[in-house]
C-alpha positions in Angstrom: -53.3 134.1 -118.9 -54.1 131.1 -120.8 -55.8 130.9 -123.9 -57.3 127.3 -123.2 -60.9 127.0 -123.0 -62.8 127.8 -119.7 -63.2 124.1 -117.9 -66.7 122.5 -119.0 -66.7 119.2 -117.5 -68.0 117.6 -113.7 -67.8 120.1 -111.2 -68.6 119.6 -107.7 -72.1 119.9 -107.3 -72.2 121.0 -103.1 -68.8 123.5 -102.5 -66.1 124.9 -104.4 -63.5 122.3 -104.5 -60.5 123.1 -102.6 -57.7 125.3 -105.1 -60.8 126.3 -107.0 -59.5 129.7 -109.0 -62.8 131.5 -107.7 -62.0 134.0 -104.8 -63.9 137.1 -103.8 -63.1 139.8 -106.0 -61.0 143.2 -104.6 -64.2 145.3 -105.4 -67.8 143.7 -105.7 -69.2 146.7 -107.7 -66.5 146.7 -110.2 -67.3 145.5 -114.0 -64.8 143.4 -116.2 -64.5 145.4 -119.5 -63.7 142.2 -120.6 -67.1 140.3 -119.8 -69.7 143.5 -120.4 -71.1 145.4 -123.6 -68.5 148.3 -124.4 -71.0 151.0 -123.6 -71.9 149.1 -120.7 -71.3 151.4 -117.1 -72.4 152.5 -113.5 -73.9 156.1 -113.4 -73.2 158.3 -110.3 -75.8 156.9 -108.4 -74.3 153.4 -108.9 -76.9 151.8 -111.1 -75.8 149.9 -113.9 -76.2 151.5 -117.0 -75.9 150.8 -120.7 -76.4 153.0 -124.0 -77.3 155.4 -121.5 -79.8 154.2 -119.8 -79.9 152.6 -116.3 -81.8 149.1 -115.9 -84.0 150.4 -113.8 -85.9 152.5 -116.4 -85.4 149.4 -118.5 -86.8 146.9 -115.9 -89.7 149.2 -115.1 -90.6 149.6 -119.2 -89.8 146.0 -120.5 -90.2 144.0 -117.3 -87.9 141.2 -116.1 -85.9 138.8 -117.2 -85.2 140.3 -120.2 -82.1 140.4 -122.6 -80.5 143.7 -122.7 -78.4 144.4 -126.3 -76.0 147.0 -126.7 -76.9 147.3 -130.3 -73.5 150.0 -130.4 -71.4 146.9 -129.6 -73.0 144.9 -131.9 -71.8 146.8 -135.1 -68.7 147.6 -133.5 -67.5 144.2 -133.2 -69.4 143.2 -136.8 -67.1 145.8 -138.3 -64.0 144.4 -136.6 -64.4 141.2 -138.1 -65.2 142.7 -141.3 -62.1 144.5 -141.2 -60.1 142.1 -139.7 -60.2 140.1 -142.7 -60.7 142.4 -145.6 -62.0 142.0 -148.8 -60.2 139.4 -149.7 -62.1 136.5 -147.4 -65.9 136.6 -146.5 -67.3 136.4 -142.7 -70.4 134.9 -142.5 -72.2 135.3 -138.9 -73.6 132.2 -137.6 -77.3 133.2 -137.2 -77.9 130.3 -134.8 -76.0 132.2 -131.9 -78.9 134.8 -132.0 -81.2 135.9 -134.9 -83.8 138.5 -135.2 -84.7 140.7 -138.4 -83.0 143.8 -136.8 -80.3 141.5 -136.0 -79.8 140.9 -140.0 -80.6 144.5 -141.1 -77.5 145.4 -138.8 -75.3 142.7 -140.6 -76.4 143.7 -143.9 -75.5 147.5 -143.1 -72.1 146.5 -141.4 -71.0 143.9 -144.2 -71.3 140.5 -143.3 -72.5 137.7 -144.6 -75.5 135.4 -142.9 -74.7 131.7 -142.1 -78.3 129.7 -141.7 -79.2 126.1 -141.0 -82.8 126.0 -141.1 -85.8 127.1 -143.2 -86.7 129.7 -140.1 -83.2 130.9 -140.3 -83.7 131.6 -144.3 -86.8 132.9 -143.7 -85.8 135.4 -141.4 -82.9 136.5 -143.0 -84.9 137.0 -146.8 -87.5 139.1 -144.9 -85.1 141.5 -143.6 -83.6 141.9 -146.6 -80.2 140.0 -146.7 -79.4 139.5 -150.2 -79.3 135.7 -151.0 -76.2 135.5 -152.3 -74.8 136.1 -149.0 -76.3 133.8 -147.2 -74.6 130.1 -146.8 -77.3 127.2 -145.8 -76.0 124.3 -143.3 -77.5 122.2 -141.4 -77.1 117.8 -141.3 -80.3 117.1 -142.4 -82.0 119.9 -145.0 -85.3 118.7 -145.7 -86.0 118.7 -149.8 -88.5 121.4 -149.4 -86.0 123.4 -147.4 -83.1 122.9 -150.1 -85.6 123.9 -152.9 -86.4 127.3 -151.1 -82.5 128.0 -151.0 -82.1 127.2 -154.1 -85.3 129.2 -155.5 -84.1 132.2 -153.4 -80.3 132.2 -155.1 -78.3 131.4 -151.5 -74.6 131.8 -152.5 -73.7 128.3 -151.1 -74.7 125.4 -149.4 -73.0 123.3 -147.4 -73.3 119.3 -148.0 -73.2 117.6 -144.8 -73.7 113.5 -146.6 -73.2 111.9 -149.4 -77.3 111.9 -149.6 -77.3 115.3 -149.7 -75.0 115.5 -152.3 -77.3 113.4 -154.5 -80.3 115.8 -153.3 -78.9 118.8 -153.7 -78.0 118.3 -157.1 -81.1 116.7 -157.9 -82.9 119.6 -157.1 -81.5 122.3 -158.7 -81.2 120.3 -162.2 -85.1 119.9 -161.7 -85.0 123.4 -161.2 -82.9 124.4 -163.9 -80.0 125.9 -161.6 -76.7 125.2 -161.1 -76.2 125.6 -157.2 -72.8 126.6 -155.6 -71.8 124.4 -152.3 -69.1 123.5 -150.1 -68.6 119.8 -149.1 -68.4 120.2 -144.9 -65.4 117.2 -144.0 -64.9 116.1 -140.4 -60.6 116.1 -139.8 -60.6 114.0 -136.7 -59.6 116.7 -134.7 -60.6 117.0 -130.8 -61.1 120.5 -130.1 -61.0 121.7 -126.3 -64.0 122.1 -125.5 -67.1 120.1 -124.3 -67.8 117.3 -125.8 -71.8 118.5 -127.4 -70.1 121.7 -128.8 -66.9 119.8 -130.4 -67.8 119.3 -133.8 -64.7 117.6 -135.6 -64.0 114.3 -134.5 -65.2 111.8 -136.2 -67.8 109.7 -133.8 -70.5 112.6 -134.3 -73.4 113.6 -136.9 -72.0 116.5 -139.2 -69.7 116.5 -142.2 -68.1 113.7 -144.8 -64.9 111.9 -142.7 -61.5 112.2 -144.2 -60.4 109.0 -143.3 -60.7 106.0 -145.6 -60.8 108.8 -148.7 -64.7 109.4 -147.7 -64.0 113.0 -148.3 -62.1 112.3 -151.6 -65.2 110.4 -152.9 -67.7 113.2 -152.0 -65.8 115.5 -153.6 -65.5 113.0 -156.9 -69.3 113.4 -156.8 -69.6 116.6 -156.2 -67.6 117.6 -159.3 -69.4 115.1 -161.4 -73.2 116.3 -161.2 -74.7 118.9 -163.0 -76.6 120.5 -160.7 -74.2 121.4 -158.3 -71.1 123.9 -159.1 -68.2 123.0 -156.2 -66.0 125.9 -155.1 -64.4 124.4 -151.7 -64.0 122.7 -148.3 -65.6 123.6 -145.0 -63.8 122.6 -141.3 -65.8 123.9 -138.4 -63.9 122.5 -135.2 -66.1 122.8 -132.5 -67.5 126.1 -130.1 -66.1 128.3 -127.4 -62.7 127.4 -128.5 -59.1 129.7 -127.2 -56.6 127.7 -128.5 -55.8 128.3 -132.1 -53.5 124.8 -132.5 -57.2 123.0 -133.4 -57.3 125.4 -136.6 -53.8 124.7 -137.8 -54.3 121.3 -138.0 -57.7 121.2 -139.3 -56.1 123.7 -142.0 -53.5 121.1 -142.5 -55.4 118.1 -143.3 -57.9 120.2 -145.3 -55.4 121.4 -147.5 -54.0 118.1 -147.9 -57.5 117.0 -149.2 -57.3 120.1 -151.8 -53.9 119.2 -152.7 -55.4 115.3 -153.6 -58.2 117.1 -155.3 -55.6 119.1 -157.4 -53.8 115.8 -158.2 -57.0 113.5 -159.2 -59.1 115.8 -160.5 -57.1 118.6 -162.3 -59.0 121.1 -160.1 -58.1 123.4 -157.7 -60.9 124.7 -155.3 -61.2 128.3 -154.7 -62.5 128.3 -151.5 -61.9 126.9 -147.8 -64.1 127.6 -145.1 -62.6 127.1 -141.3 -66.0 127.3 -140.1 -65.9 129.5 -136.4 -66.3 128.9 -132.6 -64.0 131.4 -131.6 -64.6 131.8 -127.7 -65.5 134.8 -125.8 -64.5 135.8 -121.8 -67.7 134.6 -119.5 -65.6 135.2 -116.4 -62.4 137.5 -115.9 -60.3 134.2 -116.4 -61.5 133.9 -119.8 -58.8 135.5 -122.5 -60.3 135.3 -125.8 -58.8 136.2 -128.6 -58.9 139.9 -131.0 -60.8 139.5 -134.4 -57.5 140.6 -136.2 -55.0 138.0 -134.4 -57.8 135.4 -135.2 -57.5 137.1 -139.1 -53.4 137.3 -139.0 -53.5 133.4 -137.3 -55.7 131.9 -140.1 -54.7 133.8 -142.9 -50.8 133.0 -142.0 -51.8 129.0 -141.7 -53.8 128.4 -144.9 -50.7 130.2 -146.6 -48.1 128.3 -145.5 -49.8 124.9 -145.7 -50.8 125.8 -149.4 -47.4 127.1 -150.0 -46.1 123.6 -149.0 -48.4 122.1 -150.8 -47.4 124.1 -154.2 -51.6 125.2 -154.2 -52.6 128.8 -154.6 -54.2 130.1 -151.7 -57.7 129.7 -151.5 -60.1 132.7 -150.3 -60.9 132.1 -146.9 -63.9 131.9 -144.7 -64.8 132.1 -141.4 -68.1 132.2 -139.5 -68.4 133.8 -135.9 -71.3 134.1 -134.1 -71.1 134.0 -130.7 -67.4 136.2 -131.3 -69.7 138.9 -132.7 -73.3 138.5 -130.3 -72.5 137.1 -127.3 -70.7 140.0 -125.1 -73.3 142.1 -126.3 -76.0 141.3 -124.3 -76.8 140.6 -120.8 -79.7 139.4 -119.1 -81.2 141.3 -116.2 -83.4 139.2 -113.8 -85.2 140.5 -110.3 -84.1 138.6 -107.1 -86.8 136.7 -105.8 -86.5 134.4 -102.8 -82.8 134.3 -100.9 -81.8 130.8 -99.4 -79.0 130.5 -96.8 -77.1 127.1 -96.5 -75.0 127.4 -93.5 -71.3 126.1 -94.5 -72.0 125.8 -98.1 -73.6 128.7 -100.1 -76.4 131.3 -100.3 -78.8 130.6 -103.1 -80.3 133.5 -104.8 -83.3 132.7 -107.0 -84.5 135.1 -109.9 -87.2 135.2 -112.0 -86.2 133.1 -115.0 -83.3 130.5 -114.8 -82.5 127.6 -117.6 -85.8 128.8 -119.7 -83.8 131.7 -120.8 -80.4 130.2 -120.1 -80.0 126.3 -120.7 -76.0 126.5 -120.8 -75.0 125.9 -117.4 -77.4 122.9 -117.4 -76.5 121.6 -120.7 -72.5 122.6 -120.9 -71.7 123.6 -117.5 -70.7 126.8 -118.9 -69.8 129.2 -116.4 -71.1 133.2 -116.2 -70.5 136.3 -114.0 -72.9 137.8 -112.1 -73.3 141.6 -110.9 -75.9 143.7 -108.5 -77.4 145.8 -110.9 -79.8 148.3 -109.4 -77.3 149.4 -106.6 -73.9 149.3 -105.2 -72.7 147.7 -102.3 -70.2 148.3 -98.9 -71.2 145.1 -97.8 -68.9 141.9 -97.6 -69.0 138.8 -100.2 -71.5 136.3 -99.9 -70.7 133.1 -101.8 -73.5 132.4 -104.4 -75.2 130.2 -106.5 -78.0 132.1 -109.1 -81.2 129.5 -109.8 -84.1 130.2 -112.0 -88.0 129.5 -110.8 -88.2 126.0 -112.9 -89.0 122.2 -110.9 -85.8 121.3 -111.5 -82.7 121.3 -109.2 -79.8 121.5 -112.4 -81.9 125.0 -112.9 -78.7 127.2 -112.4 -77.9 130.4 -114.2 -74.9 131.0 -112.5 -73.2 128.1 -110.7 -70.6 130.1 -108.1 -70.1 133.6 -107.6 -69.7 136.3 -105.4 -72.3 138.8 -104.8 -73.3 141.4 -102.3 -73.7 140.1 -98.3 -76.8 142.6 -98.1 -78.6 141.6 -101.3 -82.1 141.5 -101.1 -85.5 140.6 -103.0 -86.5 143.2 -105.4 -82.3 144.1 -106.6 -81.7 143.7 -110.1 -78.9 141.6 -111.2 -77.1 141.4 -114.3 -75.6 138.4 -116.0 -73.5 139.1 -119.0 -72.1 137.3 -121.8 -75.9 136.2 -122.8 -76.0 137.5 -126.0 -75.5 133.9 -128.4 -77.2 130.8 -127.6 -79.7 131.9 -124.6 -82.5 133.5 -126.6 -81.9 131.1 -129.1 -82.4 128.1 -127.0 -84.9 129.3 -124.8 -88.2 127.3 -124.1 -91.2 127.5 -122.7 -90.4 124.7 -119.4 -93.0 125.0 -116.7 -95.4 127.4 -119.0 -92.4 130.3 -118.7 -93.0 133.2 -121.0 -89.4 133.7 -123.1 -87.9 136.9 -122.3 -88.1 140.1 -124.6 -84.5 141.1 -126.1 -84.4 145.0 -126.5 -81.7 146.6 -128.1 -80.2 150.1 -126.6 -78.2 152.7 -128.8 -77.6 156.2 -127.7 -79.9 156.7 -124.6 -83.2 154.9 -126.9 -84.9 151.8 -126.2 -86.8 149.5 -128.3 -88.0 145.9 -128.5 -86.5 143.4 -131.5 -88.2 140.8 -130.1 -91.2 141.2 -128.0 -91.5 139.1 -124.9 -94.3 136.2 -125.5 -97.8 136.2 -123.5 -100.1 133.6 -122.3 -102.0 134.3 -125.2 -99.4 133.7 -127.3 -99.2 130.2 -125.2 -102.8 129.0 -125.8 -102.8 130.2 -129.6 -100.6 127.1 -129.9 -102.6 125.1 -128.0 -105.4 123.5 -130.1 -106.9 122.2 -127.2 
């Protein structure tokens, strides 16, 4: 199988193009271990089923759409990351995939640190308790009342994305009377396989300091020359949904170098490197993403030998997944509503939520699976294309699958894979209410995040 990231670009927008990998699968009602929660099942009556509980209790309790969390996976795959890479480098989730407080009471019990890159973020992850010297603040443009509060608060690093914010940073915490910890975040000019609004380190694009023309070099001259700030490394992040591991190493390379010159100008070695994360996750059966520890065991084994060739000692590593840890764990369950045959093209199933609650096939062309839920099936494969409720024709959930031939209004389907980026970027487009995400462990229910009313609607609205 190949480890190269799933195909993001133009795709035909009217029928599969001819050679197209899609082909109806051997058994409809069969799940992909590979693209579902780990508790994640069909009881005997053929109803999908997860923690122990079929989505039909869950649809009739919470309603649809909704995002459904296997809170069991959740830890589990925290834990593997955590042990993946031991004590001797720090994961830091990447809170912008999905946060909630439950979501950071769960990473605080199971180890991990908490990236955030807003004052929401920070807010968040103080008030449920994440102690502030794990948590890392990004972000390209901090606002000065937003570094203050991370400074006040005692974050264990942030991560200067300009030269400005250099200055402001360090500005701040003198006036403070601190002495803040932080990364400089460098762009390596490399192109990582993936699409081009989720590829983060070439150097035409808005984050980090560029290595080329010694940019980086000077920011770290800076860096090391103000009071207020205390430097203790580099930070790489390559891009998102990313297979191949040939981006890292040379991103590790060229970072290294820079640590190397920083040795040799400055008389300082830095203790720390951060690789940043974007490790992808299987959306379809074609997907083949990789396991935390090979990702550990890759890595480790790259920043070793390039700081063996370099004669440096190695620097503790970092790494920050989000969507590696969040986004199998979740699905989102949606009733069918109205079902649209095209004669010679496709059948179009529309549910009740589409890019509201789901704005990656619209945004990346990302591609998802798609399963009948409430039921199984006998009946033959109907070529598909799931599409929300919104006034807008690129309104697609899932752009081309294969679902039952007798599907009808009222099944449940189940789209997994939804866990990071979906409830974080869901809106409010047409007046939609954004879905509910409940977590399920161990046959019990419950709400993390409650799904909004029209109340909630017109409160914002001063009229």
């Amino acid at each position: 199988m190949s480890r190269s990231a799933h195909p993001a670009g133009p795709r035909h927008a009217d029928v599969l193009p001819e050679g197209h990998y899609l082909a109806p699968p051997a058994d409809l009602n069969a799940l992909d271990a590979k693209v579902w929660a780990q508790t994640v099942t069909r009881n005997e009556g053929g109803v999908l089923t997860v923690g122990g509980i079929d989505v039909k209790r869950l649809a009739e309790e919470f309603g649809t759409p909704a995002y459904i969390l296997d809170e069991t996976d959740f830890r589990a795959r925290a834990r593997a990351w955590r042990t993946a890479f031991g004590s001797d480098a720090d994961v830091f989730y990447a809170g912008k995939a999905f946060l909630s407080r439950a979501v950071v009471r769960w990473l605080n019990e199971e180890g991990l640190n908490l990236d955030v890159c807003s004052g929401g973020e920070l807010t968040t992850a103080l008030s449920a308790g994440m102690p502030a010297e794990r948590i890392a603040f990004h972000g390209n443009n901090k606002s000065a009342e937003e570094i203050e509060r991370a400074i006040r608060a005692g974050v264990g690093r942030i991560v200067l994305d300009s030269f400005l914010e250099i200055a402001r940073v360090a500005h701040i915490a003198q006036s403070l009377g601190k002495r803040q910890r932080v990364q400089i975040r460098v762009t390596v000019g490399v192109e990582a396989h993936t699409h081009e609004f989720i590829a983060t380190a070439h150097e035409d694009q808005k984050f980090g300091i560029p290595l080329a023309d010694g940019q980086a070099s000077e920011a770290v001259r800076r860096a090391l020359q103000l009071d207020g700030l205390e430097l203790i490394g580099i930070h790489s992040h390559i891009g998102s949904q990313i297979f191949d591991m040939s981006g890292f190493e040379v991103a590790a390379h060229r970072v290294v170098g820079l640590l190397k010159d920083i040795r040799d100008e400055h008389g300082v070695e830095l203790p720390e490197i951060d690789l940043g994360g974007g490790l992808g996750i299987a959306y379809t059966s074609d997907d083949d993403p990789r396991e935390p520890h090979e990702i550990a065991k890759a890595l480790t084994e790259i920043v070793t030998r390039e700081c063996e060739a370099a004669k440096l000692r190695t620097p503790r590593i970092s790494v920050e997944p989000g969507r590696a840890v969040v986004g199998p764990t979740a699905f989102t369950l949606y009733e069918v509503g109205t079902i649209k045959p095209l004669d010679g093209l496709r059948t179009y199933v529309s549910v009740d939520g589409g890019m509201s609650d789901n704005i990656r096939t619209a945004l990346y062309d990302a591609e998802y699976s798609v399963a009948l839920a409430s039921r199984t099936s006998d009946a033959g494969p109907m070529l598909s294309r799931v599409v929300g409720k919104h006034c807008e024709s690129g309104d697609i959930v899932v752009r081309d699958a294969f679902l039952p031939a007798d599907l009808a209004p009222g099944d449940l389907i189940a789209v997994p894979a939804t866990g990071a980026y979906c409830r974080s970027m869901a809106s409010n487009y047409n007046h939609v209410l954004r879905p509910p995400v409940v977590a399920v462990k161990d046959g019990e229910a419950r709400v993390i995040v409650r799904r909004e009313t029209e109340e909630d609607l017109l409160r914002l609205d001063v009229g």
